[in-house]
C-alpha positions in Angstrom: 0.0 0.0 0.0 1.8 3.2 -1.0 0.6 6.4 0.7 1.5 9.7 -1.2 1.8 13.5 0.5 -0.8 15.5 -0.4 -0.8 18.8 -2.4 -0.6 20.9 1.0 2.7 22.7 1.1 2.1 24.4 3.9 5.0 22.2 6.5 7.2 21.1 4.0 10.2 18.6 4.5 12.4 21.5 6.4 10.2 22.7 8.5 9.7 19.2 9.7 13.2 18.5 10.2 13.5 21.9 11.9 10.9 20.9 14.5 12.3 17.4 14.8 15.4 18.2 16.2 14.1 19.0 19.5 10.5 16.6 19.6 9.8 14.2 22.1 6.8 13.0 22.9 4.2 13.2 26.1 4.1 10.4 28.3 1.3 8.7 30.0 0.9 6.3 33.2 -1.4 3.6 31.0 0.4 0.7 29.7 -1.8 -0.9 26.5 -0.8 -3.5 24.3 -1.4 -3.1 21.0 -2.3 -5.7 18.5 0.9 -5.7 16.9 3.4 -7.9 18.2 4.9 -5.1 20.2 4.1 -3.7 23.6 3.5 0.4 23.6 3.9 1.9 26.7 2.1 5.6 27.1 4.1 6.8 30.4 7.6 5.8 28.4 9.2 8.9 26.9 9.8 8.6 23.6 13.1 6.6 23.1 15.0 9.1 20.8 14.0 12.8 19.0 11.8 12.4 16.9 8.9 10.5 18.1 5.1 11.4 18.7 2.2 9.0 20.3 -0.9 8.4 18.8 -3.4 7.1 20.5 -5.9 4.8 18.9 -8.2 2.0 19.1 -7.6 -1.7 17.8 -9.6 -1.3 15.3 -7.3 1.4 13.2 -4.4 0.3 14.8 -3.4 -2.5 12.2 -4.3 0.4 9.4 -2.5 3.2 11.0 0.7 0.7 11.9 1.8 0.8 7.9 1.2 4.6 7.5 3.3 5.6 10.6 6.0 3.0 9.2 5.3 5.1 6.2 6.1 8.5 7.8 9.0 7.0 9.9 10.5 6.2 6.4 10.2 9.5 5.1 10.6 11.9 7.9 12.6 9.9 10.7 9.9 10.5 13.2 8.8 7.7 14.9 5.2 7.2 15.8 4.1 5.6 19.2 0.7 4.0 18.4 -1.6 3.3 21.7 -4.4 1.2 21.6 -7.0 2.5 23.5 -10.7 1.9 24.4 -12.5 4.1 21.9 -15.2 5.1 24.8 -12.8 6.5 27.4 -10.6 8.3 24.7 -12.0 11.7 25.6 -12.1 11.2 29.3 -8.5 10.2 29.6 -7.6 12.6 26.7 -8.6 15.5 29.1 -7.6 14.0 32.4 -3.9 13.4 31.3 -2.6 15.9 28.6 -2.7 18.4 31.4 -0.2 16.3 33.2 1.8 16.2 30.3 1.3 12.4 30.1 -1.3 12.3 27.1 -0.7 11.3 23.7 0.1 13.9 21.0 -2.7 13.1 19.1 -5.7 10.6 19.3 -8.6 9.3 17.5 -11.5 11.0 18.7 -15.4 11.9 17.8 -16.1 15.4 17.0 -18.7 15.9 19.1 -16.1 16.0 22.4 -14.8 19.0 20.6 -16.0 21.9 22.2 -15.3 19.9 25.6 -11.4 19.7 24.6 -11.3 23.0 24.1 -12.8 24.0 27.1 -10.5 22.2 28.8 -7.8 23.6 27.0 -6.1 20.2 26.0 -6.9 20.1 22.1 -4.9 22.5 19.7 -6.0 23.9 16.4 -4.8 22.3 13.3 -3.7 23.2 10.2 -5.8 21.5 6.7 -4.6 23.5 4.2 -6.9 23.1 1.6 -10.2 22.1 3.4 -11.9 21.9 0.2 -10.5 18.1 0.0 -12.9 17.3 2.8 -16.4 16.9 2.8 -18.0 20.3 4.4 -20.2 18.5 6.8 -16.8 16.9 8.1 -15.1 20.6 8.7 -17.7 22.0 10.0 -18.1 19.0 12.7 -14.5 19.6 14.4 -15.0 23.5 13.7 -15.4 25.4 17.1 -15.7 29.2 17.1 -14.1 29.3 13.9 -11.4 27.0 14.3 -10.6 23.2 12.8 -9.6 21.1 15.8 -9.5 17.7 13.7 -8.8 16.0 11.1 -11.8 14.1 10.0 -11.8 10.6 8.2 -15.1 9.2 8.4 -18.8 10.3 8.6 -22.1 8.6 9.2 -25.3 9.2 9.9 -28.9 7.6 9.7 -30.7 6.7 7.3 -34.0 4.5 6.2 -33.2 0.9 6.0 -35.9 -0.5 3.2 -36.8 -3.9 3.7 -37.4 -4.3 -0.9 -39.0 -7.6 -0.4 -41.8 -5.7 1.0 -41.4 -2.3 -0.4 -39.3 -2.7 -3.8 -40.1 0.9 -4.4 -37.7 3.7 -3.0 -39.2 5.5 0.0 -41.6 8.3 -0.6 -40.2 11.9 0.0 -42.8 12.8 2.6 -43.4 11.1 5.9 -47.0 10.7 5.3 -46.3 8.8 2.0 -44.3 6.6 3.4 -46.5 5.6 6.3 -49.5 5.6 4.2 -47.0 3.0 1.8 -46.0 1.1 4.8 -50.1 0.4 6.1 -50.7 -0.7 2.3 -48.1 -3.5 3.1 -49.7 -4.2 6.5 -53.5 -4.3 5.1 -51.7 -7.0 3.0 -50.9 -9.0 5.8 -47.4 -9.3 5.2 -46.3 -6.8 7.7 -47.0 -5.8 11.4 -45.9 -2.1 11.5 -45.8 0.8 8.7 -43.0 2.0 9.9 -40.4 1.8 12.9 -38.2 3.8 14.6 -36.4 2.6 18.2 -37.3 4.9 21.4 -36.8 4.8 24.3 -40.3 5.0 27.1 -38.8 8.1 29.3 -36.4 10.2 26.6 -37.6 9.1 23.4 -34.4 9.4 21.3 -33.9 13.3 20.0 -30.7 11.9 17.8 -33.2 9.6 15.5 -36.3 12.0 15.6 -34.2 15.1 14.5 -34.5 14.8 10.9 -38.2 15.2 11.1 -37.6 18.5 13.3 -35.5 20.0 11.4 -38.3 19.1 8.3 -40.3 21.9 10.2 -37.8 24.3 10.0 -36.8 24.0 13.9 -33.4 23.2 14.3 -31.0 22.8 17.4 -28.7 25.6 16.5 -28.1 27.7 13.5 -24.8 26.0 11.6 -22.5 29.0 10.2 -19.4 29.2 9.2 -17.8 29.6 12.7 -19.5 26.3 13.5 -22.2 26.4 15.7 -24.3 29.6 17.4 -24.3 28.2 20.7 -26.0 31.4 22.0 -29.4 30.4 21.2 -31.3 27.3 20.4 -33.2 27.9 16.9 -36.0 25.2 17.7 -38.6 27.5 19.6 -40.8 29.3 17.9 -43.7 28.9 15.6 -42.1 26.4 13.8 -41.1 24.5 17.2 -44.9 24.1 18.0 -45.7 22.6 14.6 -43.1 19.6 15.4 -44.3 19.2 18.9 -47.8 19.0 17.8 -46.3 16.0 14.7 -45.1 14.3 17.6 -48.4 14.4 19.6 -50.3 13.2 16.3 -48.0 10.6 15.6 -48.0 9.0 19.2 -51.6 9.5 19.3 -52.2 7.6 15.7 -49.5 5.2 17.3 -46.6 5.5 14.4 -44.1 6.5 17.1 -44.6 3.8 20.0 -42.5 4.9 22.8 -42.9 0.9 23.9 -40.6 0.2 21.0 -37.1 0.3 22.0 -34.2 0.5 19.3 -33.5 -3.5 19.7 -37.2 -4.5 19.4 -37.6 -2.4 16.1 -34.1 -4.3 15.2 -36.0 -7.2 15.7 -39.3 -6.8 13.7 -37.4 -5.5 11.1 -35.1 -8.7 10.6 -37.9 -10.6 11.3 -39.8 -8.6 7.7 -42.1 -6.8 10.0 -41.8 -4.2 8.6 -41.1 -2.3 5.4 -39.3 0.6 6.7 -36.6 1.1 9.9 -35.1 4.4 10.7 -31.2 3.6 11.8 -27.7 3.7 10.7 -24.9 1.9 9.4 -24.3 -0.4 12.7 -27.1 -2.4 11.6 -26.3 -3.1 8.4 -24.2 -6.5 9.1 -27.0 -8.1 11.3 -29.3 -7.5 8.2 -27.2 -9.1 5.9 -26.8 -12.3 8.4 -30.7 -12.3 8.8 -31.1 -12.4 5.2 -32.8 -9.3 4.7 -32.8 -7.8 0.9 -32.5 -4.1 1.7 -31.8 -0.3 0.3 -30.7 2.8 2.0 -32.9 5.8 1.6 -32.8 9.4 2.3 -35.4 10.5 5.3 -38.4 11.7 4.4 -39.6 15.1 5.3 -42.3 15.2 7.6 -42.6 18.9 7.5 -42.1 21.5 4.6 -38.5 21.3 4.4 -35.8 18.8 3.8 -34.8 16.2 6.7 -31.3 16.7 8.1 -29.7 14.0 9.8 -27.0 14.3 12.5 -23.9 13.2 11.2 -20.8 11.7 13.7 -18.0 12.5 12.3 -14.7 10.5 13.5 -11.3 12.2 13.4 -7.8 12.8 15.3 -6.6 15.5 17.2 -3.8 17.4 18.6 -2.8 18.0 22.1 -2.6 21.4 23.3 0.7 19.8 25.0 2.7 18.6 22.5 6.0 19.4 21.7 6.1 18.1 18.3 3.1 20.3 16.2 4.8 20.7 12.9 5.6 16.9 13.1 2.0 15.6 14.2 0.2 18.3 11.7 1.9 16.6 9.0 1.5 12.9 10.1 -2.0 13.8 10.7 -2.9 16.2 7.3 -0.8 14.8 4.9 -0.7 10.9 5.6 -4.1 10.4 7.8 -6.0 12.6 5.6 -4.8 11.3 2.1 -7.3 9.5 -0.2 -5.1 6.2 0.4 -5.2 6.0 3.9 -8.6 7.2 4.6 -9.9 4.4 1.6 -7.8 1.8 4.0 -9.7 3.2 6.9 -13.3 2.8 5.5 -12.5 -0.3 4.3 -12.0 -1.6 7.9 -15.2 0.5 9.3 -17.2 0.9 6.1 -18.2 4.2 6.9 -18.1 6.9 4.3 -14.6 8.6 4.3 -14.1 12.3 4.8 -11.5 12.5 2.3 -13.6 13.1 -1.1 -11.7 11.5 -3.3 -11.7 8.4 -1.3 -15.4 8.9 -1.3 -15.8 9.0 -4.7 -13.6 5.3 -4.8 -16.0 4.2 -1.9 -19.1 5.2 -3.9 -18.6 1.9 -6.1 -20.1 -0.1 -2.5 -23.8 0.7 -2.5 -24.3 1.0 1.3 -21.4 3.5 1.5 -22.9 5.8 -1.4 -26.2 5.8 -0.4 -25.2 6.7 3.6 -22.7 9.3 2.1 -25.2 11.1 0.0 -27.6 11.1 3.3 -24.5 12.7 5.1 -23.8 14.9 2.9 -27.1 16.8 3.2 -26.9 16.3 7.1 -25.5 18.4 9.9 -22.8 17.4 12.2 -24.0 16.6 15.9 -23.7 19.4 17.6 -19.9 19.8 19.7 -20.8 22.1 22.6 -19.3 21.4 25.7 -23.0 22.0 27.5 -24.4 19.0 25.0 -24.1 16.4 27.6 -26.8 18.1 29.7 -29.3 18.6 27.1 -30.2 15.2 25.3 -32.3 13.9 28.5 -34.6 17.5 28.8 -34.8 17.2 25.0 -36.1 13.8 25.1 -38.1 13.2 28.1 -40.6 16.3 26.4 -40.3 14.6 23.6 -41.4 11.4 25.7 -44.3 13.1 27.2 -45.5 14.3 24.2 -45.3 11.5 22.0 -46.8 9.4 25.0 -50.0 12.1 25.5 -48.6 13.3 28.8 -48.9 16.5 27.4 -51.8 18.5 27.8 -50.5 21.4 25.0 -47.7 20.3 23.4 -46.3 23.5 22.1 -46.2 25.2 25.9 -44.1 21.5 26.6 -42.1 22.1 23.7 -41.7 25.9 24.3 -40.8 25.2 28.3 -38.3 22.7 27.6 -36.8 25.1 24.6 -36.5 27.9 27.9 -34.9 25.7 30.4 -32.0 24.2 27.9 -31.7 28.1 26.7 -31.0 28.6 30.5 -28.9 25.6 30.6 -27.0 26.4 27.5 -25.9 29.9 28.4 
């Protein structure tokens, strides 16, 4: 596998060798074994100049081992991979670079961005030409008008069409849809219209977002700066016409709030249905059940087009590290490449960043049809004060959608206040 340096001319071989002369990299106390056949420790220094740690997770690790080999050959800088747990790599990320003994850089989702930056343990980075990248990637590890990542996979939801039952695509409204999925029901070859997984107390605000922002009532407004974390734009008017969707749709019981995510995984591998709201982690246990299927974009439910959230996986830098130049580079011009980021979707199957590599990935159905859904979506957002809103979001959502609600728009509207209050 060759991996070649992109057009970005930005570092450059000299600056790299300038920086190199005096780079070591951060420790850590956490010894991990990778699945290489040999042992990384993250508290030992680096062994010589010219070394940086990465931190990563055994499933890139045997992708990422060649393309540090790679940059080792033609910069002399050594590359520490650690194999981490892909769950606790923000926690630990912000508990030890402070001390010094974090990695230089690290896989990472982009929604713990604005959380690394508050914490001051995240540096911004340097893409050089962005427009190599899809937007919706940028824009994910953007934070008041800075990239903090560099991306190298997206995905988002999508509808999973079971075509033995529906061999048409999916309508563009919600209503057709629905109305398609009873036909199939009335027909006695399917139990539900439609399905979606929720959960009985907070509904799920992630899955159901595409149909709010189909009412023109989104989170935040998305510019260029990355998020406008100053106000929530899903009040309003426009908020009261989802609220009250929700409240019809529980009522005419098309969102069952008795139907978690695994029991609509269920019915759907068990053809219960013609159409599943999900993503791409499902897609191997409907190939092993057997089920004939096509991705679809989500239907609008209100006058507007439905945007997903999209995760968007990347690495970052450490505000610590003493090697910049050296891990900008490694991370830009190698990680980001079309050849390495094709490796890397290969190994997750989710739609690279990279849009070259895209385009290459576009040949595999699943990938093309989940990247043009992306594409159109909006990243999750990355505010720090995110972790405190998804359980008010969804427990209104819950009591609406399970006629707890006596007026839904003055439960929507209430909720919208409190996360305002919460937010600022």
């Amino acid at each position: 596998m060759s991996y070649t340096l992109g057009r970005r001319g930005f570092l450059g071989i000299a600056g790299l060798a300038v920086g190199a002369t005096a780079l070591s990299a951060c420790g850590g106390e956490e010894k991990t074994t990778s699945s290489s056949t040999t042992t990384t420790s993250a508290s030992a220094p680096a062994a010589a100049a010219g070394s940086i740690t990465v931190w990563t997770d055994s499933n890139r690790e045997p992708i990422l081992k060649p393309v540090a080999a790679k940059f080792k050959a033609d910069t002399g800088v050594d590359v520490k991979l650690v194999v981490k747990d892909f769950g606790k790599l923000a926690d630990d990320f912000v508990t030890q670079v402070p001390t010094g003994k974090g990695p230089d850089a690290s896989i990472m989702p982009h929604d713990a961005t604005g959380r690394l930056v508050q914490n001051g343990v995240v540096a911004p980075i340097e893409l050089g030409d962005a427009s190599l990248f899809e937007d919706v990637a940028v824009q994910a590890f953007t934070y008041e008008g800075q990239v903090y990542g560099l991306p190298y996979s997206t995905e988002s939801i999508a509808i999973l069409r079971n075509t033995a039952l529906a061999p048409d695509a999916t309508p563009a409204t919600f209503d057709e849809m629905v109305e398609a999925g009873k036909k199939v029901v009335a027909s006695g070859k399917a139990k539900y219209p439609f399905l979606v997984g929720l959960d009985a107390k907070t509904s799920d605000p992630f899955h159901l977002y595409p149909f709010q922002t189909s009412f023109g009532a989104p989170f935040f407004e998305l510019g260029d700066k990355g998020f406008d974390a100053s106000k929530l734009a899903m009040g309003g008017a426009n908020g009261a016409k989802f609220a009250q969707w929700l409240a019809d749709q529980g009522k005419a019981g098309v969102l069952n709030l008795n139907i978690s995510g695994d029991i609509a995984k269920a019915q759907f591998f068990a053809g219960k249905t013609p159409y599943f709201l999900t993503g791409p982690w499902n897609l191997a246990d409907a190939k092993k059940a057997g089920i004939k299927y096509a991705i679809d974009s989500i239907p609008k439910a209100g006058d507007q087009e439905a945007q997903a959230f999209v995760t968007v996986q990347g690495l970052v830098m450490s505000a610590k590290t003493q090697n910049s130049v050296a891990v900008n580079k490694f991370l830009v011009e190698y990680i980001g490449s079309e050849e390495v980021q094709t490796e890397l979707y290969k190994e997750g199957l989710r739609a690279p960043a990279n849009k070259a590599a895209y385009e290459a990935a576009k040949a595999d159905a699943d990938v093309s049809a989940l990247g043009a859904v992306s594409a159109k979506g909006v990243p999750t957002p990355n505010i720090p004060t995110m972790s405190g809103v998804w359980t008010d979001w969804g427990t209104a959502q819950a009591q609406i959608i399970g006629k707890k609600a006596a007026d839904p728009a003055k439960t929507w509207e209430a909720m919208v206040t409190a996360l305002n209050g919460k937010i600022k």
